[in-house]
LOMI-167397 format. One record per residue (C-alpha): residue number from 1; residue in one letter; x, z, y. Coordinates in steps of 0.05 Angstrom, whole numbers, plus 5000, padded with zeros to 4 digits. Layout:
// LOMI-167397
<finu lolo="NUM" kolti="A" u="X" w="Z" v="Y"/>
...
END
This chain:
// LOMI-167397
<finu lolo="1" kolti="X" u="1452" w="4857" v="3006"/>
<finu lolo="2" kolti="X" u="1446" w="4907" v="3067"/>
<finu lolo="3" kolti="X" u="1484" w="4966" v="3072"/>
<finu lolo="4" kolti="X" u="1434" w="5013" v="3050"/>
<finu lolo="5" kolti="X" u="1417" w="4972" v="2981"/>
<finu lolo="6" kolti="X" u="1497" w="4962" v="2979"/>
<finu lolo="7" kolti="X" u="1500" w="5054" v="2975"/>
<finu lolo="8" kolti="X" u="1441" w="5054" v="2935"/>
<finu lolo="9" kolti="X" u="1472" w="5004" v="2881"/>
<finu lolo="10" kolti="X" u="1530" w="5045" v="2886"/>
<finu lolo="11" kolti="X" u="1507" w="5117" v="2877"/>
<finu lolo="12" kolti="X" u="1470" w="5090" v="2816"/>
<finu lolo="13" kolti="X" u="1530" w="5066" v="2791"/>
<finu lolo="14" kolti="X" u="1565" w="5127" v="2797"/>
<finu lolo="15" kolti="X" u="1507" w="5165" v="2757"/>
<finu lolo="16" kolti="X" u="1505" w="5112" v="2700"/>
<finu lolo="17" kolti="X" u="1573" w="5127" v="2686"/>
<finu lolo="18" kolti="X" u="1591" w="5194" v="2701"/>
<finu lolo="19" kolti="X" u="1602" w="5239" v="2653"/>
<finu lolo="20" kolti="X" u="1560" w="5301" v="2633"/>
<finu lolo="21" kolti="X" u="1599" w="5352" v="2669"/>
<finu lolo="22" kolti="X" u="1602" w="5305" v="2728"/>
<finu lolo="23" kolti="X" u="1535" w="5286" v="2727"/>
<finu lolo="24" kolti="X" u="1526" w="5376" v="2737"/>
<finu lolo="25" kolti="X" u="1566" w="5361" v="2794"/>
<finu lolo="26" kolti="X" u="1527" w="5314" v="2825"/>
<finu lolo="27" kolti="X" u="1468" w="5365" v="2813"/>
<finu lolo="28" kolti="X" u="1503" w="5409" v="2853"/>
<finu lolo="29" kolti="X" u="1522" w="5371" v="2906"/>
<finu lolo="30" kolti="X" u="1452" w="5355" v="2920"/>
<finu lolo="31" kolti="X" u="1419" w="5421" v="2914"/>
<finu lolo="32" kolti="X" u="1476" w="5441" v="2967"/>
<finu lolo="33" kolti="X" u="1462" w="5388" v="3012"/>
<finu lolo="34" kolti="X" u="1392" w="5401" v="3014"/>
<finu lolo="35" kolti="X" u="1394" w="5470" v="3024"/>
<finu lolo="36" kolti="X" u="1435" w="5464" v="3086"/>
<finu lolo="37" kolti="X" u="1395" w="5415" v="3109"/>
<finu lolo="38" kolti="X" u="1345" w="5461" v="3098"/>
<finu lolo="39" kolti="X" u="1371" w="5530" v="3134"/>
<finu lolo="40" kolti="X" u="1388" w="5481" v="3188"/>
<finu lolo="41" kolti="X" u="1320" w="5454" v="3206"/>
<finu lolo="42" kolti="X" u="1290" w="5524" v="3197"/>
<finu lolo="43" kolti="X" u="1339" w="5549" v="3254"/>
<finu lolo="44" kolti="X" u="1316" w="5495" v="3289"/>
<finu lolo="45" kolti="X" u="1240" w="5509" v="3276"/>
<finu lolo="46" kolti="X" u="1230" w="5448" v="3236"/>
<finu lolo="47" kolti="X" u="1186" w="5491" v="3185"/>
<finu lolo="48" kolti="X" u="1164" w="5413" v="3154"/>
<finu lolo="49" kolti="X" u="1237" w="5389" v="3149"/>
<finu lolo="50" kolti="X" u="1258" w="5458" v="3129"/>
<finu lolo="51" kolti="X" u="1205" w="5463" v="3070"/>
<finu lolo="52" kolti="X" u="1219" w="5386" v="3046"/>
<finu lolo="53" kolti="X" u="1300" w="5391" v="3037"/>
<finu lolo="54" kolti="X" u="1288" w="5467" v="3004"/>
<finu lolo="55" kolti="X" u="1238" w="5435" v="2953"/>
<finu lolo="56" kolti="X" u="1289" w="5378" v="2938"/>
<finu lolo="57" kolti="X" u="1339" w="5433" v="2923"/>
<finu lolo="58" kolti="X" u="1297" w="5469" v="2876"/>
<finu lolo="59" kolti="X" u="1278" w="5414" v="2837"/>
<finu lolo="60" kolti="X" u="1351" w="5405" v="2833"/>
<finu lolo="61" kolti="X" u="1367" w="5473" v="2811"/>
<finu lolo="62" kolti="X" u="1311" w="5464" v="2761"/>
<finu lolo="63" kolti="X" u="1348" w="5409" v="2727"/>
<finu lolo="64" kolti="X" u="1410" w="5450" v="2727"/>
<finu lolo="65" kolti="X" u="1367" w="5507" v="2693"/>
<finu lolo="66" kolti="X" u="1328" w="5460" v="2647"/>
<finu lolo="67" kolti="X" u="1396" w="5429" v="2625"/>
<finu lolo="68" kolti="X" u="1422" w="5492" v="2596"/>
<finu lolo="69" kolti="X" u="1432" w="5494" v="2524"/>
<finu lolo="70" kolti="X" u="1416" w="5572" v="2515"/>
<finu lolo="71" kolti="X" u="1449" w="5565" v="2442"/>
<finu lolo="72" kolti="X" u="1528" w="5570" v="2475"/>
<finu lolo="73" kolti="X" u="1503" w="5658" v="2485"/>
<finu lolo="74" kolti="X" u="1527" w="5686" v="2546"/>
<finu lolo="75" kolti="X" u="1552" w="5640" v="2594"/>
<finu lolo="76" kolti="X" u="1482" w="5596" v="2598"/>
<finu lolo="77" kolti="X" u="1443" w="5660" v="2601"/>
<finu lolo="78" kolti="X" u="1484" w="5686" v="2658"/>
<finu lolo="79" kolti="X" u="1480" w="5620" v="2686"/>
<finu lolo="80" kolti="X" u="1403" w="5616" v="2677"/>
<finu lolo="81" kolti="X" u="1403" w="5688" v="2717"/>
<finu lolo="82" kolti="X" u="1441" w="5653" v="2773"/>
<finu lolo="83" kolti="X" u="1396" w="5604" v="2785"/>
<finu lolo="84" kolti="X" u="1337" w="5644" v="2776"/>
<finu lolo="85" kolti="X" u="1372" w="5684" v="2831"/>
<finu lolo="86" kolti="X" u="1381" w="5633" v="2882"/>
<finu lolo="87" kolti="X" u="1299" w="5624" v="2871"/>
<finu lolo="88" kolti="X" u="1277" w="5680" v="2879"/>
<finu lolo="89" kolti="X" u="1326" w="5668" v="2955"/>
<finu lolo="90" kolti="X" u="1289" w="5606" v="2971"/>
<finu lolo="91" kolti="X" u="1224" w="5638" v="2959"/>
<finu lolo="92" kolti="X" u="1251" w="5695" v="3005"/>
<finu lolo="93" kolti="X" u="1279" w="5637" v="3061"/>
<finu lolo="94" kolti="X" u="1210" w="5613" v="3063"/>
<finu lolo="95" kolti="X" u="1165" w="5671" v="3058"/>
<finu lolo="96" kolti="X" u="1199" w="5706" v="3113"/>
<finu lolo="97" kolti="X" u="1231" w="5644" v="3144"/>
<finu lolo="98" kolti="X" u="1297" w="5672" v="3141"/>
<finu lolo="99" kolti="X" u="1355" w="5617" v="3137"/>
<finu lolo="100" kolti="X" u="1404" w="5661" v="3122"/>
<finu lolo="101" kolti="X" u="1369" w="5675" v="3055"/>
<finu lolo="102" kolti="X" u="1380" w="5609" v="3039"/>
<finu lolo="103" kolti="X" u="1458" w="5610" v="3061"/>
<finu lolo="104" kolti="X" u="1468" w="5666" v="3009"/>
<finu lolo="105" kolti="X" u="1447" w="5624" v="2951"/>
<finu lolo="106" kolti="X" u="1484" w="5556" v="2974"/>
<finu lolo="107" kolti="X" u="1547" w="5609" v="2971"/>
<finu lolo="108" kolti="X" u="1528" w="5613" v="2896"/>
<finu lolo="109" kolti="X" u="1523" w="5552" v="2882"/>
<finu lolo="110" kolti="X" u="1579" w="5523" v="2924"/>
<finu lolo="111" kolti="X" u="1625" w="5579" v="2876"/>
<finu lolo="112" kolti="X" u="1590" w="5539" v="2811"/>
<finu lolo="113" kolti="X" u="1600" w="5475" v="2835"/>
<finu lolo="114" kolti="X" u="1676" w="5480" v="2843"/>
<finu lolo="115" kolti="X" u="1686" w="5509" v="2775"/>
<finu lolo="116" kolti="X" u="1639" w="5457" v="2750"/>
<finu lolo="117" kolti="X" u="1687" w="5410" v="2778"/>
<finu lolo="118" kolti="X" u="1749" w="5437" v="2758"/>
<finu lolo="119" kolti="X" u="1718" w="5429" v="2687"/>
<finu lolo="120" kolti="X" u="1694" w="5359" v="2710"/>
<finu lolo="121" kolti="X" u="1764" w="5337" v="2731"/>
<finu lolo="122" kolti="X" u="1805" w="5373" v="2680"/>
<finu lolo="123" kolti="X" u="1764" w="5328" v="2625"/>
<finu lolo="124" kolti="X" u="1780" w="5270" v="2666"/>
<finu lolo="125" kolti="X" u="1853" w="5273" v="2662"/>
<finu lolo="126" kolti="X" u="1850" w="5287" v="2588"/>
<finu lolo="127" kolti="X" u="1802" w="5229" v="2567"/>
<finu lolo="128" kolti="X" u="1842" w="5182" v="2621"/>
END
C-alpha cells in the first residue's frame, strides 16, 4: 500500500469511528483548512484555486448547518445564524475578492471548533 492509500485508509478510519461531536470537529477542521487555503491563493491571485478551496468550505459549512437539529431552541438557531453569517462572508470574499472577508469568518469558526472540541473531548474522558 503507498503512502497516500496508507492516509486515505486512515482518515476513513478515523471518520467510521468517531463520534458525533467529533465527527463536527472534523467538519470544522475542514471548512478551516479550506478557507485558508482559500484567502491564501486569492492573495496570491489564484482566483481558480481561491474559488475551489472556498466552495469545499461551504459545502462543509452546509453540512454543519444541515446537521442542526433546530428542535434543541436557541443554541442551533444561533448556530444556524453563524453559519449563515460566515456565507454571506464568502459570498463577500469572492464578489469583491477580498481575503480578508474570508479571514473574519475562519475566526468564527475556529472559536466553534474549539468549543466543539472541548465538548468532543470532555465526552471522551467520560465514555473512556
Amino acid at each position: 500500500m503507498n503512502q497516500y492509500a496508507h492516509a486515505r485508509a486512515y482518515a476513513e478510519s478515523a471518520v467510521l469511528t468517531a463520534s458525533p461531536e467529533r465527527l463536527v470537529v472534523m467538519a470544522y477542521d475542514g471548512a478551516i483548512r479550506s478557507l485558508r487555503q482559500s484567502a491564501e491563493a486569492m492573495r496570491r491571485g489564484d482566483r481558480e484555486r481561491a474559488r475551489n478551496r472556498m466552495r469545499n468550505g461551504e459545502l462543509l459549512i452546509d453540512e454543519l448547518n444541515n446537521a442542526l437539529d433546530m428542535s434543541y431552541g436557541e443554541i442551533p438557531a444561533r448556530l444556524r445564524a453563524l453559519y449563515l453569517y460566515c456565507k454571506r462572508l464568502l459570498i463577500q470574499a469572492n464578489t469583491k475578492t477580498d481575503p480578508e472577508a474570508i479571514d473574519v469568518a475562519v475566526s468564527l469558526l475556529a472559536k466553534l471548533r474549539e468549543s466543539w472540541n472541548t465538548i468532543a473531548t470532555s465526552r471522551e474522558h467520560t465514555t473512556a
